[in-house]
N, C-alpha and C positions, 0 to 999 in steps of 0.2 A: 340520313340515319345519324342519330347522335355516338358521339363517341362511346359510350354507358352503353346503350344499345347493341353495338357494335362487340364492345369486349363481353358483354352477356351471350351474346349468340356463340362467340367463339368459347368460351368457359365450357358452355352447355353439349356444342360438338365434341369438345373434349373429353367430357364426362362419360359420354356417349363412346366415345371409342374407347376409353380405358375400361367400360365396367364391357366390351363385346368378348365372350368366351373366345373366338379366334385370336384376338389381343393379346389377351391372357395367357392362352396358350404360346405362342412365340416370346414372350415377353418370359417365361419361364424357360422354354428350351436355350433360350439365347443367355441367359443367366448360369444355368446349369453348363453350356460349354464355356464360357467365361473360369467359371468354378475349377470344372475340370482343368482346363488347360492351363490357365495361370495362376491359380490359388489352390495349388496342390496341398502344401501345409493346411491350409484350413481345413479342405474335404479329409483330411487323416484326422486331423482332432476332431469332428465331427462326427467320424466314425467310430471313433471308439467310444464314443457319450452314447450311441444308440444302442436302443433296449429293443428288443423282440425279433420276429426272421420276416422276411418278406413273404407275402401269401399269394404271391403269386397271383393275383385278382386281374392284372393288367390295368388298374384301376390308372395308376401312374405314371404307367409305360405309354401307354395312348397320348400322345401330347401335343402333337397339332393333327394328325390323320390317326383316324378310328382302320379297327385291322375290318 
């Protein structure tokens, strides 16, 4: 297998795992405790720029297990 070949197939696996919902989801939870935990300055400015209340949908709370 040529080398072009070779980094094509690996690009494409990758593709392939970043666009997988399970990905996605860890890959947000693990960013949101990063936030929390050590970029507390930032989550306060960020909180005060938000406009509207939470609706309570669970839509966002769900993040890698469905209730």
């Amino acid at each position: 297998m040529s080398r072009l070949a070779h980094t094509d197939l690996i690009y494409k696996y990758a593709q392939s795992i970043k666009e997988s919902p399970l990905v996605i989801r860890i890959v947000g939870k693990l960013r949101r405790f990063y936030l929390v935990h050590f970029r507390k300055d930032y989550v306060k400015r960020q909180l005060k720029l938000r406009r509207g209340e939470c609706r309570q949908c669970a839509q966002c709370c769900s993040l890698v297990f469905t209730c």
